[in-house]
C-alpha positions, 0 to 999 in steps of 0.5 A, a space after each residue: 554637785 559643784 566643780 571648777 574647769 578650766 579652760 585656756 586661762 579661763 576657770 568655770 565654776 559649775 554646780 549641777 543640781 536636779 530639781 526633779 526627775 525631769 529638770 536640771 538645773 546647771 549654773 555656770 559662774 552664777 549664771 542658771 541654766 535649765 534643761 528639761 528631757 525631752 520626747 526621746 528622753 534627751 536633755 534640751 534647753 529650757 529658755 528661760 526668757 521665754 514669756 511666762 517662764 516663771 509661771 510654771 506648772 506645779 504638781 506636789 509643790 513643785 514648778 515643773 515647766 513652761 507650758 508654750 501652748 494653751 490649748 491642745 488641737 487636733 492634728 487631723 480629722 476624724 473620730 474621738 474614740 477614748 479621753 484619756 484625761 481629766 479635768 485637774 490632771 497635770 500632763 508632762 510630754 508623752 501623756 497619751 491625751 486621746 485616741 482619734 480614728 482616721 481613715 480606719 486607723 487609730 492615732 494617739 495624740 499625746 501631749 507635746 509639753 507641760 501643762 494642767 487640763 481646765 477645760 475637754 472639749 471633745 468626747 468619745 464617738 465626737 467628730 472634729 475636724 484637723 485644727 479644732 481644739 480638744 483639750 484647754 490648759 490653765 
């Protein structure tokens, strides 16, 4: 979708594109913007300066995102009571990764961004401790 605003004397040529169900593209006077939805299904700014921005995560063909994070680490201790990913899957926000049981309570860690799993290091009815790493990404 392309239109012109105007705004005091100055005119803005802008032009809205979906890249897919997740990211939006706007350019405004030929300069790109990219907003991706977030955890509450908002849109958010994808800085594009950001180190690797071009080295996104591709499923079916298409560049979904930036990865910040490398590795996916436990946010506290306890025990791993399920894996719910493999190896090879592509995670996008929200993807339940695990399940750990703390303190008799059951807490799904879910992936905070985008990214393709290389490595599981943990295992159902595995100890880990708040900070160790469960899952490695590509």
């Amino acid at each position: 979708m392309q239109t012109t605003i105007k705004i005091g004397n100055k005119v803005y040529r802008i032009e809205i594109s979906e890249a897919e169900e997740d990211l939006l593209k706007v350019k405004v006077n030929d300069k790109e913007y990219s907003f991706a939805k977030d955890r509450l299904d908002e849109p958010s700014l994808v800085d594009s300066r950001a180190k690797d921005f071009d080295k996104g995560i591709k499923e079916n063909g298409v560049v979904l995102r930036e990865r910040i994070e490398k590795e996916i680490k436990s946010p506290l201790a306890g025990t791993v009571s399920s894996v719910a990913v493999k190896i090879g899957e592509v995670l996008k926000p929200g993807r339940k990764i695990a399940t750990l049981i703390s303190m008799k309570m059951e807490n799904e860690i879910v992936s905070e961004g985008y990214g393709k799993i290389k490595e599981i290091k943990v295992k159902e009815n595995q100890s880990v401790n708040s900070g160790d790493t469960l899952i490695i990404l590509e």
